[in-house]
N, C-alpha and C positions, 0 to 999 in steps of 0.2 A: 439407449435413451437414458437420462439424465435421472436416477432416483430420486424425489422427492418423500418427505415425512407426509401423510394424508392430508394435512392442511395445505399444503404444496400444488394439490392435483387437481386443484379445479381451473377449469379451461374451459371458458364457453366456445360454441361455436358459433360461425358470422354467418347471421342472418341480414340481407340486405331490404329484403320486402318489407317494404311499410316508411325507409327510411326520410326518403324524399318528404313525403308526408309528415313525419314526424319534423323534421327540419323546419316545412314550412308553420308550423305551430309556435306560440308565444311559451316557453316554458318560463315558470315565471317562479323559483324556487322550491323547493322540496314536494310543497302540498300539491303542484300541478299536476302530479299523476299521483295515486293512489300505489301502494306496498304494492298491491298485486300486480300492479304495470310497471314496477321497478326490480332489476336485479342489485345487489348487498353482493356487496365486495368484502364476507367478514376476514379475508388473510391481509386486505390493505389497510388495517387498524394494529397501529403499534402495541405490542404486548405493556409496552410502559404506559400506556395512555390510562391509568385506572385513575378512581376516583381517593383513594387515597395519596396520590399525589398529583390530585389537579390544584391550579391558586388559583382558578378561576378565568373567568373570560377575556380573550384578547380585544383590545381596539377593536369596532369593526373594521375601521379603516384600514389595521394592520395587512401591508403586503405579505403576500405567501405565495410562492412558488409552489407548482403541482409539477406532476407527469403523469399521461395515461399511458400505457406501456399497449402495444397491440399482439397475439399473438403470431407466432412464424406459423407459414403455411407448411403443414405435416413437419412439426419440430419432433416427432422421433428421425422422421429420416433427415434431419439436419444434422442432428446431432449423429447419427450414424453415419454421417459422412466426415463430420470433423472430426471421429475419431480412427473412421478408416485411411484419412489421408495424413495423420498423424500415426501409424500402429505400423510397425516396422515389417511385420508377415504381412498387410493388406496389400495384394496388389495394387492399391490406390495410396500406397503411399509415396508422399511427397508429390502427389498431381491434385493439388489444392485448386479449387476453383476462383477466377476474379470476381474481383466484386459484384463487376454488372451482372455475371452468369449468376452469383450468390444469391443477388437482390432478386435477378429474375426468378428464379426457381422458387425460394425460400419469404421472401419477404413479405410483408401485409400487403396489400393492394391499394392501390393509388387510389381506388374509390375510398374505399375503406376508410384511409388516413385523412382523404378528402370528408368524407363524412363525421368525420371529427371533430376536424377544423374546422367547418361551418357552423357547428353545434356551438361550440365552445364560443367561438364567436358570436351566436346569438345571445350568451348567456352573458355577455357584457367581457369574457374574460382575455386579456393580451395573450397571444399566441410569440413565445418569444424563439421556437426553432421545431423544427421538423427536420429529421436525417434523410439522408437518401435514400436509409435501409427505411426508411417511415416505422421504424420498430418502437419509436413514441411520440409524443407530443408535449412540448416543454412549453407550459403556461403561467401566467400570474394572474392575481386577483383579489381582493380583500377576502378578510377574513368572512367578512357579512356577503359577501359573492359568492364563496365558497363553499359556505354553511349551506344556503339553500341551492344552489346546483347539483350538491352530492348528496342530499337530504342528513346531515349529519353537525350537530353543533358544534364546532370547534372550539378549546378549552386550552388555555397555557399548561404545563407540565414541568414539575420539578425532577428531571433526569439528567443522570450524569452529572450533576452538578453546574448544566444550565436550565433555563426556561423556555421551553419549546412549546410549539403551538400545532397539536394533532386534532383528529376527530374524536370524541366524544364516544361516539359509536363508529360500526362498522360504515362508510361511503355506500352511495347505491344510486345507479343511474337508470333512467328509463330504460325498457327494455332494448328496447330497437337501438339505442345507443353504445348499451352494457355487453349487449351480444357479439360486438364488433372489438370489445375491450378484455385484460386477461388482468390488469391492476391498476387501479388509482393510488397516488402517491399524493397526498394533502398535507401531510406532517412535516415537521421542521429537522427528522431527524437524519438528514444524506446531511445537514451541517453539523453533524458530529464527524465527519470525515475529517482527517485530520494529517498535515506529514510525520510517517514517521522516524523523526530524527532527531537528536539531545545534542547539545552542546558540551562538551566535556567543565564542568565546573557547576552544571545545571542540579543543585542537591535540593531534593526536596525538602520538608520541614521532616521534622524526626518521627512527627505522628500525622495521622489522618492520610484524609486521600493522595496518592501521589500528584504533583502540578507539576515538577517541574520548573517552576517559579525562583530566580534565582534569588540566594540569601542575600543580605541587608549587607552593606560596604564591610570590607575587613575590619572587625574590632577583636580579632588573639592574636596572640603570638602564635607561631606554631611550633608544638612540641619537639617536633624533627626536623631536621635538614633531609629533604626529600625535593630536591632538583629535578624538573622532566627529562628524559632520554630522550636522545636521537632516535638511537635504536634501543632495542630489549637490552640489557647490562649496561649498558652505557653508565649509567650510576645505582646504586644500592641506600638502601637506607636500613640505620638499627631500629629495628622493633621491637615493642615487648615480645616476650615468645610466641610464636604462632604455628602451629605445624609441624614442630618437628625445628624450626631454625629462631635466631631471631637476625637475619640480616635477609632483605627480601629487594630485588628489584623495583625499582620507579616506574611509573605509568611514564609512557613518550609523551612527547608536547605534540607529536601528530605527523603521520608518517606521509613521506612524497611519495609522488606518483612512480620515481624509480624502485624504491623499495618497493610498495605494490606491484609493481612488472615480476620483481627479482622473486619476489617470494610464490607467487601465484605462476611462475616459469614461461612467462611471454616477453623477458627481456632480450630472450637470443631470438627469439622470434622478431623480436621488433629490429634489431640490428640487422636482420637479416629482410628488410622491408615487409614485414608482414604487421602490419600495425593499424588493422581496422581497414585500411584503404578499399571505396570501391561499395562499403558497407551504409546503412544509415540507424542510426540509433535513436527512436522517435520517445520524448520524455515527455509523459502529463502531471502537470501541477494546475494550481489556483493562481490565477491572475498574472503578472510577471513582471520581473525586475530590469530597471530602465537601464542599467549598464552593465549587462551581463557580460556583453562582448569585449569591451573594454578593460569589466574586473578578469576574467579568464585571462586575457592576454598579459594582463599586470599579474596576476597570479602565476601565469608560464614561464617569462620571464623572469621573475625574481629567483625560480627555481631553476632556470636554465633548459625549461623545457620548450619544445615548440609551440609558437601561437598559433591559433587560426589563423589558415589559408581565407582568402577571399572565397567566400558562400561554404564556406566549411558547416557554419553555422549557420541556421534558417529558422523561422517562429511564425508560427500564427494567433498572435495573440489579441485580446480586445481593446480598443481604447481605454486608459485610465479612465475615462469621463462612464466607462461602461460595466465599472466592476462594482460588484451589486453584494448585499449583504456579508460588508465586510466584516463588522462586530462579531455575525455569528460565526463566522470562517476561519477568524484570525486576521482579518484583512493582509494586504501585502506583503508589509513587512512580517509579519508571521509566515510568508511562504516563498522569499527573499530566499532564505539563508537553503532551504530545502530546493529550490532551483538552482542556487549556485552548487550545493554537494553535487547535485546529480550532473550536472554538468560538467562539471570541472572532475568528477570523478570517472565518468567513462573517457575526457579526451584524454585525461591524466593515464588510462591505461590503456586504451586503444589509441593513442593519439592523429589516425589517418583517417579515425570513422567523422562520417558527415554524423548531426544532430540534429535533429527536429525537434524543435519543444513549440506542443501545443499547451496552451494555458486559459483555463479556463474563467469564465468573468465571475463565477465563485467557488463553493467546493461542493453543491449540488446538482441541478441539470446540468449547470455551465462541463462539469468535469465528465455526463456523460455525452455533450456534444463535445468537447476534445475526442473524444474515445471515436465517435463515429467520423469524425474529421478524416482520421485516420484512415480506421479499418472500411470505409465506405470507398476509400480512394485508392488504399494500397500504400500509404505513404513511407512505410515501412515495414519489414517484416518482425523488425523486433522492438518493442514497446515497455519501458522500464516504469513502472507506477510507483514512488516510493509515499506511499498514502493506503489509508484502512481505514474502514469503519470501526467505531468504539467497540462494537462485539458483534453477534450476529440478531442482534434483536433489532433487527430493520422488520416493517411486514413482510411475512411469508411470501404474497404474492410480488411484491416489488422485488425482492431476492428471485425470484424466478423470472421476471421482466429481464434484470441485471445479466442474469444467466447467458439472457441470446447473445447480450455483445458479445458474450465470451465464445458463446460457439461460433457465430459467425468469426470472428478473428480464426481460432483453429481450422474450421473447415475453407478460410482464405490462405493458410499457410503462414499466420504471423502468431507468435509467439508472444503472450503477454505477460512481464515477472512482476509478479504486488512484493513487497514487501511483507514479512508478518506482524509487523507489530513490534513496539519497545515496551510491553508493560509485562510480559510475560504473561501467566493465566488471568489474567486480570482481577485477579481478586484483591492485589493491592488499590484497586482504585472501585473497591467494594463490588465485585460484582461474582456472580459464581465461576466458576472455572470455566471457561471456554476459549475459542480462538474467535480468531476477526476476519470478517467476511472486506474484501472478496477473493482474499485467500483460501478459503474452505471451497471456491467454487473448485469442480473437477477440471476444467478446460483453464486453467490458469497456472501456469508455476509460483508456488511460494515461495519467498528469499528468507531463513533463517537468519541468524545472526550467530558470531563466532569472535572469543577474544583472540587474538592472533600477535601472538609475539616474533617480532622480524631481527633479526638478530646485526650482525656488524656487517657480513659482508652479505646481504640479504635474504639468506637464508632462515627458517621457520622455525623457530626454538621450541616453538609452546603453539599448542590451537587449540582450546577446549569451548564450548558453548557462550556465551556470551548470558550473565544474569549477575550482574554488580551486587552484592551487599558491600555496607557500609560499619566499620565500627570505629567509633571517634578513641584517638590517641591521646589520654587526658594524662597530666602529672602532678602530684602532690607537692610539688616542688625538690622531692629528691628521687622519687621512683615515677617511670611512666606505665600504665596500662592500659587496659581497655575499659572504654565504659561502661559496653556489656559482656557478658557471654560470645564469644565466637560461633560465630561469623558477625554479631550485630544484628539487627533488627530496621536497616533503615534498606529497605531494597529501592536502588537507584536507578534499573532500567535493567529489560534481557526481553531476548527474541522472544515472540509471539508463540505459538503455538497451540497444538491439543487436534481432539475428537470434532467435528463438526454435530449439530444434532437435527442438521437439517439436511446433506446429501450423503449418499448412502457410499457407500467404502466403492470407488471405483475399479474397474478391473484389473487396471496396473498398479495398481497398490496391494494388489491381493498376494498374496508368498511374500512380499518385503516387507511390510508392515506388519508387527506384532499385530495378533487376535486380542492383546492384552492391555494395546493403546487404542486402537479402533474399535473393535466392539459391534464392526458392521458398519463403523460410519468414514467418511473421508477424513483423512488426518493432515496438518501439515505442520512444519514445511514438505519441501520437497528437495530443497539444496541448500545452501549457505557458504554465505560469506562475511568479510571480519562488519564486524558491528559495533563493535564495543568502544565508547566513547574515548573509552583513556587506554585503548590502541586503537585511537580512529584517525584520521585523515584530516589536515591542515587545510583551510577553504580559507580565498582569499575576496573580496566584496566592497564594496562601498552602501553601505545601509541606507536605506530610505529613512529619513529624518519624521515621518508625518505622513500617514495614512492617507489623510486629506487631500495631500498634495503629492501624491508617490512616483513624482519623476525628478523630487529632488531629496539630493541623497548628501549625506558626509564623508569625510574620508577617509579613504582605502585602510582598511584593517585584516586582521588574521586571526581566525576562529580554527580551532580544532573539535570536528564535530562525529557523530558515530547516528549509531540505531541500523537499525534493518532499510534506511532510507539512505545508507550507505551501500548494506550488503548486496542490494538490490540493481542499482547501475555498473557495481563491479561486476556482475554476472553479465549482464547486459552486454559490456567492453568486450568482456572473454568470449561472448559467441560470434560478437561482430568481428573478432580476429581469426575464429576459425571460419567463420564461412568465406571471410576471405581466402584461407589456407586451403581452401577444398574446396570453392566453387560451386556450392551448393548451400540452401537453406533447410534450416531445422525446422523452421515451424514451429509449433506447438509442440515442447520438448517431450511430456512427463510420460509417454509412454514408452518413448527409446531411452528416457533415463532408467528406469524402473526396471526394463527390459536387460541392462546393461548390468543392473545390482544385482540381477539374479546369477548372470554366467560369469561376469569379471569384475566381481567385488574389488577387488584390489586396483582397478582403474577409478575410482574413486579418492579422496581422502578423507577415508574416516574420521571421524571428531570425536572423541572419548569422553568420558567421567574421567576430570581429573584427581588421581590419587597417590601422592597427599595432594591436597588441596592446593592452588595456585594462590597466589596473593603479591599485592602489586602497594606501592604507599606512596601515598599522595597527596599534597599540600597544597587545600587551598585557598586558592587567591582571593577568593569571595566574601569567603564567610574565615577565615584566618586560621580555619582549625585544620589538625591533622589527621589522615585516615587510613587505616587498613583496607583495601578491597579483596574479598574474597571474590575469588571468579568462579564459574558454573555452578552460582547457587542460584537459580532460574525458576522462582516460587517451587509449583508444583512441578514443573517439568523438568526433565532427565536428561540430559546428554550418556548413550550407552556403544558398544560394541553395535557395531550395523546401523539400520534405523534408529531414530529416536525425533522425539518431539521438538526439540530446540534447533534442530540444525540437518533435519531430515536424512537423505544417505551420505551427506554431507558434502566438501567442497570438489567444486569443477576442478582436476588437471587436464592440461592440455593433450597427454596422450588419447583421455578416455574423447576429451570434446574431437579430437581426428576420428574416435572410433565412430561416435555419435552423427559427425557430420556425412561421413562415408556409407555408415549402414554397415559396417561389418562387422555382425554378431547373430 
């Protein structure tokens, strides 16, 4: 069963007597039953929600999204299924159960979920999805609707650098209601979910929190002639001294899907028809982009790569008239550019795999009815998320709601890869050292991130972790140097990572993971791949002009883009070509991976501390100045021999994914 921290562990159980009754009663806000006839949900109150950074009361009018989460029937033995039909010694491995047998056995009860949705509908509030698994109920309401149904004042909030609108205090619902419920979710913070992936040229300001925000029109010159490469060497540039040299390779302007084959060794594979075919690659984002199929096939072509076959490509997404809390999302065009990567970056490497992009009508419930779209149906077995919560400071109990999707996916036999994250420990973006949830869950694989240099005839020159610092190449007008100390001070993006401090160190992590990173607690990543912006991957698009109006777009352009919302559909590609190659599904990987770093480390490819240091130079177009990048300087986190935090046991080869899909170990 699934470790939880003590705030984690409360789980009421369903009581149904009294309920009908209760239904038929007028609840009429908070005061209609008294404390002692209500149960308090204190793990579904955000840690950030204090009074020190409240600004005070929302509209009431203000719309707010909820979810009540229901618990799984006997979720130890669920979870003890999804990890026996994932564990390589389980006799039940790989005999994952279908949905409908999932739902039957596992799921809330139909009354149950029914008694919910009558409830909530008394209370004036829109019902806007129920799953199949009925594992919640995704509602809306005002803010003044809200307050008195959960007995809890709701208050705006200055976190993370927006304005969010949570409870006050701890939610709490009548009993007979509560007893049937394991978390309320009333807060604004599942729209801190976020893609994550950077645009190469995206430099933050020199101080404060990292945005990402790109600089103001080019106003310098810049110091060096530093031209993008095709490939790694392809041009050099002089530096001040740096390391030991002063002449350093250029960042690429953004590598094809052929190099990607060539270096990651599925190029002879693919030649030899093994190219995804037969497989499906299902991808979840926010909302979706009106000419995706169109930009892919213009994108293929200009590269000489294959287009979409007819139904290669399939989506289930909402009407534009239906996508709902754009501002706080990002709206569309903020999630444009992260469904074209992931898109175009698994056909670019699997080119035969089908794709399923379900897209959600924002980046909160809407993103976990995607998820149940899915694994409620089977729609895939393998599911690529390039998106993370800002840290792990969602409530307690709502992280344990989030939890079940996760088991049910493994114990259905589908594999789910998140992303880890582009901010590193996040403490550039003020926050204490931890990783992002829902990476830290244990039924998930986390995708690392890796700078990845690809050389002329595609081969891997260079691979160390992926965490950019920045130092500006200033001249006096007869000598150039740096403007600070080396490495710089301006860190521009690196894989996610770290310690979870909410689920406990799983059992396949245990012997591979240092006692010295975890501590007892879940670590991730778990794998990785290339991330890193300035060796990231060329994406081709036509941009939505206007939120407002997001099915008309301008024209067709070329982005080079990176983050772990890269590393993450490239892994995806690479399994969809071995289960082609072997006729079998992996499922839910991280036990047979883990399992595999113990006896044939060297099926792996390790990712190392690079030493001396890596460094790449790079001019840019934006802001007009010129830059040193130091690579695998990844805040607090490490890239080391074996495990490590950045880039977990590190990158997928095709030999170990034969051994993986096969079971021979």
């Amino acid at each position: 069963m699934t470790t939880f921290s003590p705030r984690l562990l409360k789980r009421a159980s369903a009581i149904t007597a009294g309920v009908a009754t209760i239904i038929g009663m007028s609840f009429i806000g908070a005061g209609s039953a008294s404390a002692a006839d209500r149960t308090t949900f204190a793990g579904s109150k955000p840690a950030w929600a204090t009074t020190a950074n409240s600004s005070g009361a929302p509209a009431a009018d203000t719309s707010i999204e909820g979810e009540l989460y229901l618990p799984l029937r006997n979720e130890a033995a669920a979870e003890a299924l999804a990890t026996a039909v994932s564990s390589p010694l389980s006799p039940l491995y790989r005999h994952p159960l279908s949905p409908d047998a999932w739902i039957s056995r596992f799921a809330p009860s139909r009354a149950d979920s029914k008694t919910l949705v009558d409830w909530l509908k008394s209370q004036g509030v829109t019902i806007i999805s129920v799953p199949k698994s009925r594992e919640y109920v995704v509602f809306r309401g005002t803010a003044a609707q809200l307050g008195q149904t959960f007995g809890a004042s709701l208050k705006t909030y200055n976190y993370g650098g927006r304005q969010l609108v949570a409870p006050s205090t701890a939610p709490s619902l009548p009993t007979a209601i509560g007893s049937l419920v394991s978390a309320v979710s009333i807060d604004q913070g599942r729209f801190l979910t976020h893609p994550d992936s950077i645009a190469q040229g995206d430099i933050p300001a020199p101080s404060g929190p990292q945005s990402f925000a790109k600089q103001a029109p080019a106003i310098a010159t810049p110091v060096i002639a530093a031209p993008c490469s095709a490939y790694m060497g392809q041009f050099t540039a002089t530096v001040p001294p740096a390391y030991g040299t002063t002449t350093v390779d250029t960042n690429n302007c953004g590598y094809t899907a052929a190099q990607f084959r060539s270096a990651y060794g599925v190029q002879s594979l693919a030649n030899a028809h093994v190219n995804g075919a037969g497989q499906t690659v299902a991808i979840i984002d926010a909302y979706a982009s009106p000419r995706i199929v169109d930009d892919v096939n213009t994108f293929s072509a200009n590269a000489g790569e294959p287009q979409l076959k007819h139904g290669q490509y399939s989506q289930i997404v909402p009407a534009p008239s239906a996508f709902a809390d754009q501002a706080a999302c990002g709206g569309p065009s903020g999630w444009q550019t992260e469904q074209t990567l992931d898109v175009e970056s698994v056909h670019g490497v699997a080119t035969g795999a089908n794709i399923l992009y379900v897209g959600g009508y924002n980046c909160g419930g809407g993103i976990d009815i995607a998820m149940s779209t899915i694994v409620d149906n089977k729609l895939a077995n393998i599911v690529s998320n390039s998106y993370s919560d800002a840290t792990e400071a969602i409530p307690a109990d709502v992280i344990a709601g989030e939890n079940e999707l996760y088991v049910q996916a493994a114990g259905e036999g589908i594999g789910e890869y998140f992303s880890s994250g582009d901010d590193g420990d996040l403490t550039d973006l003020g926050e204490t050292a931890q990783p992002s949830f829902p990476t830290t869950d244990p039924f998930v694989t986390g995708v690392g991130g890796t700078s990845l240099g690809i050389g002329k005839t595609g081969n891997i020159v260079f691979e160390t972790g992926w965490g950019d610092q920045f130092d500006q190449i200033v001249s006096d007008g007869t000598t150039n140097s740096y403007a600070e100390p080396l490495p710089g001070s301006l860190f521009v993006g690196g894989a996610g990572g770290g310690a979870s401090s909410i689920f406990a160190e799983p059992s396949y992590q245990k012997g591979v993971v240092p006692n010295s990173l975890s501590g007892g607690f879940r670590v991730s990543p778990d794998i990785s791949a290339d991330g890193d912006p300035y060796t990231g991957y060329m994406i081709g698009f036509r941009p939505i002009l206007d939120d407002s109006a997001p099915t008309v777009v301008g024209d067709y352009q070329t982005v080079t883009y990176g983050g772990t919302s890269l590393a993450s559909p490239l892994v995806a590609a690479q399994i969809a070509i071995v289960q082609q190659a072997t006729h079998s599904v992996i499922g839910f990987a991280n036990p047979t991976l883990y399992g595999l770093d113990r006896i044939a480390p060297s099926t792996f490819r390790d990712v190392k501390h690079a030493n001396p240091p890596i460094a790449l130079a790079y001019d840019s177009k934006v802001s007009g100045h010129s830059w040193l990048i130091t690579l695998d300087t990844d805040t607090s986190l490490t890239t080391a021999t074996g495990y490590d935090n950045v880039t977990g046991i590190g990158g997928l080869t095709y030999g170990l994914l034969t051994l993986l899909a096969q079971g021979r170990h």
